[in-house]
C-alpha positions, 0 to 999 in steps of 0.5 A, spaced: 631 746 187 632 741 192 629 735 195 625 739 200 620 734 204 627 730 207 629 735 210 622 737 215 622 729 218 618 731 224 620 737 224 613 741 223 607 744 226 601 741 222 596 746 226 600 752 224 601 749 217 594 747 214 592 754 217 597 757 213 594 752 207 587 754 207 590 761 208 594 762 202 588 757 198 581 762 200 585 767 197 588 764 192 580 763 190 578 769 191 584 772 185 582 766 181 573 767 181 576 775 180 581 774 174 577 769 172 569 768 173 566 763 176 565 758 170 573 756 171 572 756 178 567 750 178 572 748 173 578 747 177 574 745 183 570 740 180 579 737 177 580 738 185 574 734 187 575 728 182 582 728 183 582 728 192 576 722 191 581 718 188 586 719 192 582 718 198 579 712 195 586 709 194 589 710 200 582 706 203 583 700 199 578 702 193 583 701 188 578 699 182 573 705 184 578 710 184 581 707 177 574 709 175 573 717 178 580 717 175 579 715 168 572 721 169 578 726 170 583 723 165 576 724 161 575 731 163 581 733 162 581 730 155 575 734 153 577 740 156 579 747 152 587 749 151 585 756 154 582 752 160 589 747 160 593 754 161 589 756 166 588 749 171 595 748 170 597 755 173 592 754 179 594 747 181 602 750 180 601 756 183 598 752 189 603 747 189 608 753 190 605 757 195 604 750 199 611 748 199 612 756 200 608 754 209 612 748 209 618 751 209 616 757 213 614 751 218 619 746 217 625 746 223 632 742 223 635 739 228 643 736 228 649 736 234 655 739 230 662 737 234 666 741 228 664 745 222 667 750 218 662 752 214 663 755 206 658 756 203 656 755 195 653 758 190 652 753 185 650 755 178 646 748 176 640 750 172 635 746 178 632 753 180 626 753 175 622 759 178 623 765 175 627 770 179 621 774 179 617 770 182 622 767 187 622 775 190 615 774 191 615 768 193 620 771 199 615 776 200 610 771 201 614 767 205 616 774 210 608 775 210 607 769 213 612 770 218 609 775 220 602 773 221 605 768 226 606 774 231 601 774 238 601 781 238 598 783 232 591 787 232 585 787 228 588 792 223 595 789 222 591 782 220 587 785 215 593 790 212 597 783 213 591 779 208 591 785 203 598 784 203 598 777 201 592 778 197 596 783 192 601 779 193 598 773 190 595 777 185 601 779 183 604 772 181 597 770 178 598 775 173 606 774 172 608 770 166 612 764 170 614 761 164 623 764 161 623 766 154 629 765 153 635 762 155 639 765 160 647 766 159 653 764 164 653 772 166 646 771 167 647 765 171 652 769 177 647 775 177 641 773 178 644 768 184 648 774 187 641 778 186 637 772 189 643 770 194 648 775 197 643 780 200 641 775 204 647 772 206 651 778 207 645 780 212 644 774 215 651 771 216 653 775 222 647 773 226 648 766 225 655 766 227 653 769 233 647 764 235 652 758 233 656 761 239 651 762 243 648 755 242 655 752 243 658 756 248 653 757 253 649 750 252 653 745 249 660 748 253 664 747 246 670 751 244 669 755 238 674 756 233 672 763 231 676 764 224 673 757 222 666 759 222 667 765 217 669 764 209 668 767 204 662 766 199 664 762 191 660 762 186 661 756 181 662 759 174 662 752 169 665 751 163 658 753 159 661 757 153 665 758 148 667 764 150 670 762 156 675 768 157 670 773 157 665 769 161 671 768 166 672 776 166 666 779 167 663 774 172 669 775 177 668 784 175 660 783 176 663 780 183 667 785 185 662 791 183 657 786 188 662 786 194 663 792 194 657 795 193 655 791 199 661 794 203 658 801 201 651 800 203 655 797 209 658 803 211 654 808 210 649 805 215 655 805 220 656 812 218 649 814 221 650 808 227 656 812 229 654 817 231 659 818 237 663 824 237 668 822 242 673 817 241 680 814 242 687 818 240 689 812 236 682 812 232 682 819 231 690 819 228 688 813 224 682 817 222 686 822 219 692 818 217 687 816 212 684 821 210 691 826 209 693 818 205 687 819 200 688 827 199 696 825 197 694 820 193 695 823 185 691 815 183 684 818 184 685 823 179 687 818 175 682 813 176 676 812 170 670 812 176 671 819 178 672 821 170 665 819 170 663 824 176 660 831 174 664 837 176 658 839 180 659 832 185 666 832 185 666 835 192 661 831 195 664 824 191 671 826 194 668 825 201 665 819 199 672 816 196 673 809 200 680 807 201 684 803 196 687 798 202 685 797 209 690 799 214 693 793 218 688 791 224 682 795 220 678 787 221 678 788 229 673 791 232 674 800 232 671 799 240 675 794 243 680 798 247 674 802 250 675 798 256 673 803 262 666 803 262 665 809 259 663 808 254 655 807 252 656 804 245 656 796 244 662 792 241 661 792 234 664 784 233 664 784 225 667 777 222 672 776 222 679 771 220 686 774 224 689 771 218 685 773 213 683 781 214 677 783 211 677 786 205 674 789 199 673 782 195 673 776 200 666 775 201 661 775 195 668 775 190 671 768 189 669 764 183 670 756 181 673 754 174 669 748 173 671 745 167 671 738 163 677 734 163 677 734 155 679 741 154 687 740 158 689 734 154 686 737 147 690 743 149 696 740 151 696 735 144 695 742 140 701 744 144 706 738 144 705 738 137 706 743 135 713 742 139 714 736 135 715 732 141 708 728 140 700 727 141 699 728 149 693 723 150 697 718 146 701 717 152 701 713 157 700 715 165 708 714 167 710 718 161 706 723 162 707 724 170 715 725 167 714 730 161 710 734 166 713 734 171 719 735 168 716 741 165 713 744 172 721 744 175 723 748 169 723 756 170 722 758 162 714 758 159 713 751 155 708 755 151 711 760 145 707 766 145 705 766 138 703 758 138 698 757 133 692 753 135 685 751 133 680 757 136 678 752 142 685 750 144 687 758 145 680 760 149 683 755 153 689 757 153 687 766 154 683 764 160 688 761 163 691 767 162 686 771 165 686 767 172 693 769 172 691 776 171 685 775 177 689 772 182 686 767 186 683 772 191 678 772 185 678 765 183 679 760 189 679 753 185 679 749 178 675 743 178 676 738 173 670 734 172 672 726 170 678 726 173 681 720 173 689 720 174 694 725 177 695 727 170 689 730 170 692 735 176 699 737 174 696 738 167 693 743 170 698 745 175 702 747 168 698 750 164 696 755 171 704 755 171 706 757 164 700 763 164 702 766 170 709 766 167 706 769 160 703 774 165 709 776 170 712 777 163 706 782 160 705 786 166 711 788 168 710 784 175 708 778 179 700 776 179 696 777 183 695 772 189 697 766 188 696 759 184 689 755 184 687 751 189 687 745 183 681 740 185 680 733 182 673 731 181 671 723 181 665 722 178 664 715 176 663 709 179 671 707 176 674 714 177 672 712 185 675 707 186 681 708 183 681 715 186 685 714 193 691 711 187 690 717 183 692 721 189 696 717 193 700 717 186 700 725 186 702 726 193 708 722 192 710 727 187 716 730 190 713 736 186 706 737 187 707 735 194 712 741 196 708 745 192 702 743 197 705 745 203 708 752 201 703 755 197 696 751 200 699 750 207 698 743 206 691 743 204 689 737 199 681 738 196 678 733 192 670 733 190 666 728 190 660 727 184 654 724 186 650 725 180 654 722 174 656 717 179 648 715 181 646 716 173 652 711 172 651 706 177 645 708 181 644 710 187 646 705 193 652 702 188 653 709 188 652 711 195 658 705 198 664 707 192 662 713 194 663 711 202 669 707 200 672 712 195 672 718 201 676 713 206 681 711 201 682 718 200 683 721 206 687 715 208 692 717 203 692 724 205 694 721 212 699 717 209 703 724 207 701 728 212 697 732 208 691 736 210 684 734 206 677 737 205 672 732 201 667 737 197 661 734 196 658 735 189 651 733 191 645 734 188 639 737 190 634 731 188 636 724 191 638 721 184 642 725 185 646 724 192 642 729 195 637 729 201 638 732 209 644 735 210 645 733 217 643 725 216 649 727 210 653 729 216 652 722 220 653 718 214 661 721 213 666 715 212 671 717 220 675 722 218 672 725 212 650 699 159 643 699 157 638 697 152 636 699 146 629 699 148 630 702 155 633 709 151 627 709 147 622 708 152 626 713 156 625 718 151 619 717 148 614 716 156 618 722 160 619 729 157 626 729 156 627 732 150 622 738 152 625 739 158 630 744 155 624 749 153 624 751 159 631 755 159 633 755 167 640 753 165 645 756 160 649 749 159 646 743 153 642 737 156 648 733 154 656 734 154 656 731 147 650 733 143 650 727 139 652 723 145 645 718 148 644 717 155 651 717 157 653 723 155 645 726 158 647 730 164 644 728 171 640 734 172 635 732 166 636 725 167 633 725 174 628 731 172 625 726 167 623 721 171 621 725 176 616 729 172 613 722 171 613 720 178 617 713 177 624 717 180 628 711 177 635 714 178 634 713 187 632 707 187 634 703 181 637 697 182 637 698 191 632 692 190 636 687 187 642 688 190 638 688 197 633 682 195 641 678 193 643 680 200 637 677 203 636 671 199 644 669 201 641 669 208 644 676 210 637 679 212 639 678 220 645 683 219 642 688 214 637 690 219 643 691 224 646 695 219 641 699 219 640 700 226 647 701 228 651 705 222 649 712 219 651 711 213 646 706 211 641 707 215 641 714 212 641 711 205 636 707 206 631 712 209 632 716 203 630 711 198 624 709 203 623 718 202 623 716 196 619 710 193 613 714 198 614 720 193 613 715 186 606 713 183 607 707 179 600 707 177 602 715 174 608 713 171 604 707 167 599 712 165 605 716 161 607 709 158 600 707 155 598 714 153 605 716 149 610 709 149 609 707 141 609 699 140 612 694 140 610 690 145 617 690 148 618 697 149 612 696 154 614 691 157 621 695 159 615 700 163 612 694 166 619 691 168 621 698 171 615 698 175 615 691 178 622 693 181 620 698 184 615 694 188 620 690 189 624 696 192 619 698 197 619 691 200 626 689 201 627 697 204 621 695 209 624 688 211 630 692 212 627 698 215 622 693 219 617 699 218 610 697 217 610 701 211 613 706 207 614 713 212 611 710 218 616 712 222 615 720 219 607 721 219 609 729 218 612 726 212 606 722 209 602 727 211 605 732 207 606 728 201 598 726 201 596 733 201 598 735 195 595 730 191 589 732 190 593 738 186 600 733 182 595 727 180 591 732 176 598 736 174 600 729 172 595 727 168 594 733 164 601 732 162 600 726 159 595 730 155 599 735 152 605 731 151 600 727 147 598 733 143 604 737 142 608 731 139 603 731 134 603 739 133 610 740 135 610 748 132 604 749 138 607 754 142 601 755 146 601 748 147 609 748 149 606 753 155 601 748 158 606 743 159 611 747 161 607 751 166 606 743 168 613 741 169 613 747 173 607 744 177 610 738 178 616 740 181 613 744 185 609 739 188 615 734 188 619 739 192 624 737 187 627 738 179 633 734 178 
């Protein structure tokens, strides 16, 4: 879930919104006094009314009242039955959710682009903790609002519309909002293309023809059309053991999708098209086709018409599409009627003139996300077994020799009957089965922890030796051409170490050919943001990262070749994420811990409960025995969310900024902060962030779960006089009174939910006290699991 709130800044109508907010609440109430009778509405009422009380109090500078009414609620929900915690914990969350659901239907973006060429990515990170059930009623929900915003609707309509919503909500109240079981890989690009690609497949066209509109008629730019419209990939990680049927069945189930969507397409154009007249150089393609088809003995034989009953076979013949478009099918079938005739639109489909489109191209490609761990395994057991060595033993330059060398050779360096360990032939077998796919299918292969140019030829070379493997099996060359291969530099010494990485593998005489034949001299390279904030923080994270990309892009340039930056950012701001359009501007021209600390992390997040949600098939840890290091950034910054100390944003900004201005540099921060993007945008993200923190909340998770020592406290206790220390060096930075002052739309949104995420919070407290205590209850583990989700919501992000 993304760090939602950054994006609105001002871009919000408050009058609409609150309406909308007592709306979706009254009947919300009206569901909840139904299902659940007046005693627990005096209940939930009675939490809220506490919980506002406080909140008010503390904003007028009433800190040891509110500390007061805080400690009653703290009291009532202590005392309060588990059926009575399930339920609260639903109302509060699904409030939550249904706010955030007006918030977006009322947020508005602004941004001047010069220059774009979009792509867009479907991610498989496991940050979406809403089931997909309730996401399509959420969409339903969010469809219905739209729809109430109209001037034009009568009496009848609204009360339709409220009965609507009613049942709607209803709806949600009475679906279990909680994942039973952990979801696989295949599960994972399902229910993304279910959630995501009807949309985008409806939308994208529109979309394309208003940024035309609005760059062409208003801001008189030039518009390079094919540059606008690419196809649609989907993340596909390296999750499971069973990675070459993983491989296999994500890239089938994608092609069914496209598909699908092309026949839906098609036959709405049938009905569209209606016309019965048309050109003769239509008509004689028409029938070329059809006299093609008929010809055809490959339909017989194909299984999908095997399954058809031979009552339909007619009616499936006449429904059989094309094997392949002919030559031109991507232009419009209308352009030629010129001579004012005709009295049917120009049907303008997306399109790239060097790239027609076809049954795959949108909603198809994948990604191969893979640890670099598995090729250098990999090519141990290989040279091994050739008695030339132990791969990973070798130095930099010894490797680049022997790789080299190997990728200038015609023959396959892997015998076919190799014996290795299963890991190692899983490895090897998916390659082969990219080889099978082709690159229409699997657009890139991402290594994960790149750090040398090693890593991309070691790639390069087993992608070879597949291919050839195939060539050999099939009787023919593969399908398409090799994968994009896309170094991923994550940590803070990967990038500062990744314009050497690349300036060396560009001066490969090999792999620099090799770019410009088969990638039209194309180099990408992705950057991390999360493990890079986890293993350094946020602001030092944020400046490698800013360096790292120029040096980049200069080595490109020093080579003549093209490059594209990816950026692996996340959702949350822990984890690089925040407004694109602020991320835009901020791009470079051109583009160990205490024992203690572990322990306190551990012991006042929910951490190790977070992997009872099953949002993702991946571990929370690349090792399982690992400590925090190996600890994937999404929990990492999940955690301490939950807790609403959101440590990984902030952390270590205040002493580096405070350093800056003890050595008498505070006159030329504030100028950097008024004359350059890059940091003006990075500390009004952590300025967005410390708003959204409560240290008194996360000192509440301390004292109700941290075990002594004393020691171990005072970790919590240092953490939270470095975050006040955080707010004001970014004010006297900023020069804003206080934090969010310049954004009311802001402060006024994240004061809202309040009343709503403090009870939430407490309540976890609770039954993380409870559930640690009796670890089999799982009654108790949905309490705090529909807390997590609450809470999320009310933050507007997960990790």
């Amino acid at each position: 879930m993304p760090d939602s709130t950054d994006d609105i800044a001002e871009g919000i109508s408050f009058q609409a919104f609150e309406d909308d907010c007592r709306l979706l609440a009254t009947l919300l109430h009206d569901v909840l006094l139904r299902e659940l009778g007046p005693r627990f509405i005096h209940v939930l009422e009675r939490s809220r009314n506490l919980a506002q009380s406080a909140v008010s109090m503390r904003a007028a500078g009433m800190e040891d009242t509110a500390a007061v009414v805080e400690r009653q609620l703290e009291a009532d929900l202590a005392a309060m039955s588990l059926e009575d915690a399930l339920c609260l914990a639903r109302a509060f969350s699904h409030y939550l959710n249904l706010m955030g659901i007006a918030e977006t239907h009322h947020s508005y973006y602004c941004a001047l682009i010069t220059y774009t060429e979009v792509e867009i990515v479907l991610t498989a990170h496991p940050t979406q903790i809403n089931r997909r059930t309730l996401q399509y009623k959420h969409l339903r929900v969010a469809h219905l609002l739209e729809f109430n915003a109209r001037p034009d609707l009568s009496h009848e309509d609204k009360e339709m519309l409220i009965e609507d919503l009613v049942r709607e909500i209803t709806a949600i109240w009475q679906t279990d909002e909680l994942r039973r079981h952990k979801p696989t890989p295949v599960d994972e690009a399902r229910a993304g293309r279910k959630m995501k690609h009807p949309g985008l497949w409806s939308v994208t066209y529109d979309v394309y023809v208003q940024f035309l509109t609005i760059f062409t008629d208003f801001l008189g730019l030039h518009i390079v059309e094919q540059s606008l419209w690419k196809a649609v990939p989907h993340y596909l990680r390296r999750v499971s053991s069973a990675l070459k049927k993983v491989t296999r069945d994500v890239s089938l189930l994608s092609r069914w999708m496209a598909i699908d969507l092309y026949i839906r397409e098609l036959d709405n154009l049938s009905f569209e098209l209606s016309v019965k007249r048309c050109s003769d150089k239509v008509s004689s393609l028409a029938n070329e086709i059809l006299l093609k088809e008929s010809a055809s003995e490959e339909l017989k034989d194909n299984t999908w018409n095997q399954t058809v009953p031979q009552r339909n076979t007619k009616l499936h013949h006449s429904l059989a599409l094309p094997a392949q478009l002919p030559s031109g099918a991507d232009l419009p079938s209308c352009t030629e009627c010129t001579d004012g005739e005709s009295q049917f639109r120009i049907i303008n489909l997306p399109r790239n003139p060097s790239r027609p489109i076809n049954f795959w191209s949108p909603c198809s490609c994948a990604t191969n996300h893979w640890n670099l761990v598995d090729t250098p395994e990999t090519l141990d057991a290989v040279t091994s077994y050739l008695d030339l060595g132990v791969y990973s033993e070798w130095d930099e330059e010894k490797k680049l020799d022997f790789l080299t060398k190997e990728l200038k050779g015609k023959r396959p360096l892997i015998p076919p009957n190799i014996e290795v360990a299963a890991d190692v032939k899983e490895v090897l077998d998916t390659f082969k089965v990219a080889a099978e796919l082709g690159s229409d299918s699997l657009g890139a292969y991402v290594i994960s922890m790149a750090s040398n140019a090693s890593d991309v030829l070691a790639v390069e070379l087993l992608q070879k030796d597949a291919r050839l493997t195939v060539r050999g099996d099939l009787g023919r060359p593969c399908p398409g051409g090799t994968l994009r291969v896309v170094p991923l530099f994550e940590t803070v010494k990967d990038l500062q170490e990744a314009g050497s990485a690349i300036r060396k593998l560009l001066s490969i005489d090999w792999y620099r050919d090799h770019i410009i034949k088969n990638h039209n001299g194309h180099q990408e390279v992705m950057v991390g943001y999360s493990d890079s904030g986890k293993d350094a923080g946020r602001f030092t994270a944020a400046w490698e990262l800013y360096k790292a990309q120029e040096d980049v892009v200069a080595a490109c340039n020093e080579f003549g070749i093209k490059v594209t930056l990816f950026h692996g950012r996340g959702g949350s701001i822990g984890r690089g994420g925040g407004p694109t359009y602020l991320a835009i501007q901020s791009q470079p021209p051109g583009s160990v811990m205490d024992p203690e600390f572990i322990t306190y992390f551990q012991e006042a997040t929910p951490q190790a409960e977070l992997g009872f949600l099953n949002i993702g098939s991946r571990p929370a840890k690349r090792k399982p025995s690992g400590g925090i290091s190996s600890l994937r950034a999404i929990p990492w910054v999940f955690a301490w969310t939950q807790t609403r100390l959101v440590l990984p944003a902030w952390l270590g900004v205040g002493a580096g900024l405070q350093s800056a201005m003890d050595a008498g540099h505070g006159e030329e921060l504030r100028a950097m902060y008024d004359e350059w993007p890059f940091f003006q945008s990075t500390v009004d993200l952590i300025e967005m962030v410390t708003a959204k923190a409560d240290a008194p909340t996360a000192a509440r998770y301390e004292e109700m779960l941290v075990a002594a020592p004393e020691r171990r406290r005072a970790v919590g206790g240092e953490l939270r006089r470095e975050l006040a220390r955080t707010v004001r060096c970014v004010l006297a930075v900023s020069g804003h009174s206080k934090l969010t002052a310049h954004n009311r739309s802001l402060r006024r949104l994240i004061e809202s939910r309040l009343a709503y995420l403090n009870p939430m919070n407490m309540l976890q407290v609770e039954v993380l006290r409870r559930l640690r205590r009796d670890d089999d209850n799982r009654r108790l583990r949905d309490v705090l699991l529909i807390t997590i989700n609450g809470i999320a919501a009310g933050m507007r992000n997960t990790g």
